[in-house]
Every structure is written in structure tokens, then in C-alpha cells.
C-alpha positions as CSV (number, residue, x, y, z in Angstrom):
1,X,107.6,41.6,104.8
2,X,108.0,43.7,107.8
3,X,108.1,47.1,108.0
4,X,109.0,50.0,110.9
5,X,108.3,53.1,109.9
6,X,110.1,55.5,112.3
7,X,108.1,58.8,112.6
8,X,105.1,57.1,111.3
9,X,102.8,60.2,112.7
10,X,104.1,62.9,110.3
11,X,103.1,64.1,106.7
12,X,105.2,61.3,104.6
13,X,104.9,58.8,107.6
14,X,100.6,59.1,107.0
15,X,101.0,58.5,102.8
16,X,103.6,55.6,103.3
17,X,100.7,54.2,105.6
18,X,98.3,54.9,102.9
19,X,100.8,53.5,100.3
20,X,102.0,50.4,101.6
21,X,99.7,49.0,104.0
22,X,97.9,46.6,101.8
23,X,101.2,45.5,100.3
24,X,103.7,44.9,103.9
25,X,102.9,44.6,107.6
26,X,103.4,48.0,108.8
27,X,104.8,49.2,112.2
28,X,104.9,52.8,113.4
29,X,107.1,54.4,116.1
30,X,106.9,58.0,116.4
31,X,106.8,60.6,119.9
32,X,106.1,60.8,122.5
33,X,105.6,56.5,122.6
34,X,109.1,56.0,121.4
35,X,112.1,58.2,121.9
36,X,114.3,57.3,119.4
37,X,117.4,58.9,120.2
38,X,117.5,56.4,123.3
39,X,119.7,53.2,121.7
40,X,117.7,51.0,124.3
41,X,114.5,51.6,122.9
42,X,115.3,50.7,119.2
43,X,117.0,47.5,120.0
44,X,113.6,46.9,121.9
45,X,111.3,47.7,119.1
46,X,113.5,45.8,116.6
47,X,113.6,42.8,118.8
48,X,109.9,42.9,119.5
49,X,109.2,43.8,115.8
50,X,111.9,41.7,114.0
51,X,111.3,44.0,111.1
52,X,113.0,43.7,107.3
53,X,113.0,47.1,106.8
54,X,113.0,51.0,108.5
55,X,112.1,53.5,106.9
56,X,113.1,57.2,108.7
57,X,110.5,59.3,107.9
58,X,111.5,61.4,111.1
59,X,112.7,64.6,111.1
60,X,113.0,68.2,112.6
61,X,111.6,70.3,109.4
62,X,111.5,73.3,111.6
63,X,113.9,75.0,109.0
64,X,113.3,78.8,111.1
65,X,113.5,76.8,114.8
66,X,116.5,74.9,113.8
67,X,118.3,78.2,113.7
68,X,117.9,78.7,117.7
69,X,117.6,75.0,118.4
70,X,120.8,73.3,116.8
71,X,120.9,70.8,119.6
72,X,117.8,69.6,118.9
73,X,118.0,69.3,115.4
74,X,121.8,67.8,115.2
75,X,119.6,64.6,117.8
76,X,116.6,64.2,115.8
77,X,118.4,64.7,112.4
78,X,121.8,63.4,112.8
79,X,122.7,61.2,116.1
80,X,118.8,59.3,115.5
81,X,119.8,58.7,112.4
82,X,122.9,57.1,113.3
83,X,121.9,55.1,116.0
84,X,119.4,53.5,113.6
85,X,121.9,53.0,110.9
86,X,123.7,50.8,113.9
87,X,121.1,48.7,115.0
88,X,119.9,48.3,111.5
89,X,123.3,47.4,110.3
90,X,123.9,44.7,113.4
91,X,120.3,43.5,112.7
92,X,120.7,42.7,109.0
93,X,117.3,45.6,108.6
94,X,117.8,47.6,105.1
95,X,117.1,51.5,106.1
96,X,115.8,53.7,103.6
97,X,116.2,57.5,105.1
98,X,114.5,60.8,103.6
99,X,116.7,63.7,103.4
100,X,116.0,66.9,101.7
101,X,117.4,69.7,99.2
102,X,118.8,71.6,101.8
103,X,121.7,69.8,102.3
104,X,122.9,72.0,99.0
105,X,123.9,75.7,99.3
106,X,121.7,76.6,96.1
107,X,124.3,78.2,94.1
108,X,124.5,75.7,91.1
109,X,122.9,77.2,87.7
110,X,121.2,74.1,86.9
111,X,119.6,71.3,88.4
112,X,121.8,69.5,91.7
113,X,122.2,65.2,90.6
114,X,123.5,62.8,93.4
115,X,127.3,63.7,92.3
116,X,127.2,67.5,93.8
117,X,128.9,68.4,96.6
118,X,126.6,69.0,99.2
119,X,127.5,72.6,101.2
120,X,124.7,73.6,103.8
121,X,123.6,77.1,104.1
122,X,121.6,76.9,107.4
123,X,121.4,74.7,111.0
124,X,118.8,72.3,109.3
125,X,120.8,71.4,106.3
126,X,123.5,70.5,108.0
127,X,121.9,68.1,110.4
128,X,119.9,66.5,107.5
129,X,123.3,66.5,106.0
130,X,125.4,64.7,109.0
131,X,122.8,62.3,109.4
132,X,123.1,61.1,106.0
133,X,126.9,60.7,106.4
134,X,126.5,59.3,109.8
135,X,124.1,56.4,107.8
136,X,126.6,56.3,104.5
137,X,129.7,55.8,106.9
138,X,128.2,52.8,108.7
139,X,129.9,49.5,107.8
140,X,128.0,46.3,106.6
141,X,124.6,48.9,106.3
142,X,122.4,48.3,103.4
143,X,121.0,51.6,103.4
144,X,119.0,53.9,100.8
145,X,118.4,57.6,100.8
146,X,116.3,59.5,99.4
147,X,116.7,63.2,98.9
148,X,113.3,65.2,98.1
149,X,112.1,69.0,98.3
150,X,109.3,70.8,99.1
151,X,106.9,68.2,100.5
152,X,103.2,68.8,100.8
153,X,100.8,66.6,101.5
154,X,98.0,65.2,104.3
155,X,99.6,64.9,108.1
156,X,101.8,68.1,108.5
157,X,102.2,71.3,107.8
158,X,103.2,72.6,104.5
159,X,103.1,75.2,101.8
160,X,99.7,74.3,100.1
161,X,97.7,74.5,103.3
162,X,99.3,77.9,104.5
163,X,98.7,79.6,101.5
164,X,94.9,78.6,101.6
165,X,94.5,79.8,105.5
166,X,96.7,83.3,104.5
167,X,94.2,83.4,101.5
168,X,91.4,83.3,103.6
169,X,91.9,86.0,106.4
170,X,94.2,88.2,104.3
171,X,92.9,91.0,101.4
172,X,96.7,90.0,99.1
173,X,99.8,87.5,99.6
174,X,103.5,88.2,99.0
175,X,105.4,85.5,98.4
176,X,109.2,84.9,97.3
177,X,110.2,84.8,94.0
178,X,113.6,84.2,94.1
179,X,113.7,80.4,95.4
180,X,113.0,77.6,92.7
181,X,112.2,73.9,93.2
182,X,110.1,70.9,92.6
183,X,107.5,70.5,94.7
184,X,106.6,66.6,95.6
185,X,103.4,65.2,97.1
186,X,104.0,62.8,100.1
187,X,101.7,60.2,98.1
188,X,104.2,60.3,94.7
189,X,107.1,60.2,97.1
190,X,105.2,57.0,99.4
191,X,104.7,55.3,96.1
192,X,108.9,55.8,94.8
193,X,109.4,54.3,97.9
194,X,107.1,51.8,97.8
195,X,109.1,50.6,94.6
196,X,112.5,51.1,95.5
197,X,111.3,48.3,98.7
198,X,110.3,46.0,95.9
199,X,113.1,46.2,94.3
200,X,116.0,46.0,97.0
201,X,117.2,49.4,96.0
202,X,120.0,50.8,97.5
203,X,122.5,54.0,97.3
204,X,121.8,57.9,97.2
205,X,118.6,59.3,95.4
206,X,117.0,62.3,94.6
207,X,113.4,61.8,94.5
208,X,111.5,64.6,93.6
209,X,108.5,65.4,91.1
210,X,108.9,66.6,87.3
211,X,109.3,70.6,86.7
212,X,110.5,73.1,88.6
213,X,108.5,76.6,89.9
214,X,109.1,79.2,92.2
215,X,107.3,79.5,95.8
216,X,105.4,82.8,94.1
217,X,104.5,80.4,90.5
218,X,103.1,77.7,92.9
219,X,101.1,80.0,95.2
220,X,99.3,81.2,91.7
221,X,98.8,77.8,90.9
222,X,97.4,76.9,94.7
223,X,95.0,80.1,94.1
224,X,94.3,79.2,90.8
225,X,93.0,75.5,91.4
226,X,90.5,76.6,94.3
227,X,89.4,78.9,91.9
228,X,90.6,82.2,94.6
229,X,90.7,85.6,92.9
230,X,93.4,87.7,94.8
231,X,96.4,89.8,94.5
232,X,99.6,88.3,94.5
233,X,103.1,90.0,94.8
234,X,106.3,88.7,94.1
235,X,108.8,89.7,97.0
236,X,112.4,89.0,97.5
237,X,113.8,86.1,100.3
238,X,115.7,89.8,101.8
239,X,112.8,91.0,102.5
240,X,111.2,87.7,103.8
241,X,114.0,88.3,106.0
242,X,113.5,84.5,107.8
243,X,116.1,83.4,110.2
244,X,117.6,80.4,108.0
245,X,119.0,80.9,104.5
246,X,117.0,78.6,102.0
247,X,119.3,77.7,98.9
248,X,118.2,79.9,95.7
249,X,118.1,76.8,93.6
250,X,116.5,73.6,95.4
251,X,115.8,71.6,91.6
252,X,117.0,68.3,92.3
253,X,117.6,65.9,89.2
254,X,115.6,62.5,89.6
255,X,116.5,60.6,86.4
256,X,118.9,58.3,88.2
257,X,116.1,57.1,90.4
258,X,113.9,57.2,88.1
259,X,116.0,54.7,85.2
260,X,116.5,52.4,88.4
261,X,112.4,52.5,89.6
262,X,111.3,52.2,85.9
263,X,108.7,54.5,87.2
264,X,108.5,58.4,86.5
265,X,107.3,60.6,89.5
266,X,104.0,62.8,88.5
267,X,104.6,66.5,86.8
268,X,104.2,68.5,89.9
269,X,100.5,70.3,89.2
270,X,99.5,66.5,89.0
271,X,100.3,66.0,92.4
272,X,99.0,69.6,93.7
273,X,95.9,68.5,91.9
274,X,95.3,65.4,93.7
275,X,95.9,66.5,96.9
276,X,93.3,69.2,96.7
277,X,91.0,67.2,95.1
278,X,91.6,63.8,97.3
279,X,92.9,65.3,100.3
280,X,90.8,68.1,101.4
């Protein structure tokens, strides 16, 4: 089986590489080789390619930028998106797209499944969330998305890493305490999808890791593992004062994947384990 992964240079692009490249024939297209939002150039690679599946791991995570760069992030996040859906569709290709959390204003009390509403708080959201409608709304298009939250992993930049570099130039951390979510390694994530291929999966998914924690409860736990003794302070997202809103409550429920995978994602300190351990 053949496999395109779009945005094959990024964080979950690197661990579906990892993941699945003794199991498929892998393909990577990713900037500044292929621009994507150009229809011409992904009816070239899938002719050259001829693959069975794409998977869009590409994305404008900015979630700050997006606020002063809404162009850009309604093309990379929502018309890319679509225009794959279309060739994919035409080409008989199954496309498996990763969205995110954000696409949810945060205001439920509990956990969000894949029946919520979705209702985007900030310019990142909704892109994520029009490109998953543009995909969903494209006739004869075997598609499956994913929705996951708070990535970390080898390849990009994420929360882990930036709490170890603000550990190690600054005397004490502040960090929110008033956002909650489950954070996923890219290798847990690379592997649901790795099983979802192998079994023709298709629909809407949240795909996250078990347990839930606050961004100030998992920079204790970062600090904690590399074995770091330093102050850390709780602070509200006011005082963060960022320029995108971030939903309160980002805890996705994954039991519908999960009963459809027969696989269970990793308790989320597993996955924090492993990377610092195997990913250094």
C-alpha cells in the first residue's frame, strides 16, 4: 500500500514516518518542494505517486500568529484541505486529516465526544474547523478525521521542549492553570493511525491519550521526570494575556475510536515518559 503523507516534515509527519515505514511505502510532500494549495501540483504528485492513501498532517499550529495572519491560516488549514479532499475524492485515495480541540469553544463541563457542536473561539479554530467541513462536504470522499490535542513529540515545537529550555535560563515558571486537556504523543497518535489504515476506518474521531491535566499539572510532571527542582506558579490564561483564546476545557472523549481500533491510546505520563526517555 501506498502512502502520501502531506506535511511529512512536521512533528506528527516525523512519528507517522517512524510508525509506518516498515509496514507501507511512504511518500512525503511538505514546503517549500510542494505547495499544496496549488491544485496543479497535487494532481501531479498523485499521478506520479498513484498513492492509496493521504494522510494531512499539514497545518498552521501557529495558534498566537493565526490571530494576525487569517489569510494564511484559512489556505493552509481550510482551502488545502479541500483541494485534497477533491483530488482524493476523483482519484478514489482515502484521506485521513488531523484536526485539533480547538475547533470547540471550551465551555462544556465535561469531556467534548464527536456529537458536540463545534463553536471556535479563535482564527485557528476556525480554519481547522472549515477545513474539516470543506473534507466532510465532499461527495463520493472516503475520508477520516481525526481530532487530537496538545501534541508533543520529536520534529516541532511543543510544550514539553519549552518548558525544559524556560527551565534552564529562568530562576521559576508561571504557567496557566485554568486550561485542561489530554496531552498526546505524536508516536501514540502515528500508531491510532497506523490502525485506523489497517482497518479501512472512516468517519469523525477524537484521538487523544487517557487523563486529563492542566498546562501547570503537566509542567510539574515535565520538571518532575528530569528530576528539575524549581518554583512553579500557577497563573491565570488573563494574565497570560496571549492574543488567541484557547478553550478552558480541551478533554476530548476517545472511546469511540477506541471500541472501533480495539486498541486503547497510552495514559498520558506514559507517553511524556517515552518521549523523554526515547526522544531526547
Amino acid at each position: 500500500m501506498k502512502i502520501l503523507i502531506a506535511g511529512h516534515k512536521g512533528m506528527l509527519g516525523t512519528a507517522l514516518q517512524c510508525v509506518l515505514r516498515d509496514h507501507f511505502d511512504l511518500f512525503g510532500a511538505d514546503l517549500p518542494d510542494y505547495d499544496l494549495s496549488n491544485h496543479r501540483v497535487i494532481n501531479k504528485l498523485i499521478e506520479d505517486l498513484n498513492p492509496n492513501v493521504m494522510i494531512n498532517a499539514a497545518a498552521y499550529t501557529d495558534v498566537d500568529g493565526c490571530e494576525s495572519a487569517a489569510e494564511r491560516a484559512m489556505t493552509v488549514n481550510a482551502e488545502i484541505p479541500g483541494l485534497l479532499a477533491e483530488a482524493c475524492a476523483k482519484n478514489d485515495i482515502r484521506l485521513i486529516h488531523i484536526s485539533t480541540d480547538y475547533v470547540f469553544d471550551g465551555a462544556k463541563a465535561g469531556p467534548y465526544t464527536e456529537e458536540d457542536l463545534p463553536n471556535p473561539i479563535s482564527i485557528y479554530g476556525k480554519s481547522k474547523l472549515e477545513g474539516d467541513l470543506r473534507i466532510m462536504q465532499t461527495r463520493g470522499l472516503r475520508y477520516l478525521i481525526l481530532r487530537t490535542a496538545w501534541l508533543f513529540g520529536p520534529g516541532g515545537k511543543n510544550f514539553v521542549d519549552a518548558i525544559q529550555k524556560a527551565a534552564a535560563s529562568k530562576p521559576m515558571l508561571e504557567v496557566v492553570d485554568d486550561q485542561v486537556g489530554c496531552p498526546t504523543f505524536s508516536m501514540d497518535l502515528a500508531q491510532a493511525i497506523k490502525c485506523a489504515i489497517e482497518r479501512n476506518l472512516t468517519g469523525l474521531f477524537n484521538a487523544v491519550s487517557s487523563g486529563q491535566v492542566t498546562w501547570y499539572e503537566f509542567a510539574k510532571e515535565i520538571l518532575a521526570l528530569k528530576h528539575i527542582d524549581m518554583p512553579v506558579y500557577p497563573i491565570s490564561s488573563e494574565k497570560l494575556a496571549r492574543p488567541a483564546k484557547r478553550p478552558a476545557n480541551s478533554v476530548l472523549d476517545a472511546s469511540k475510536l477506541i471500541a472501533m481500533l480495539e486498541w486503547k491510546f497510552p495514559y498520558w505520563k506514559e507517553g511524556l515518559k517515552r518521549y523523554l526517555k526515547e526522544c531526547r
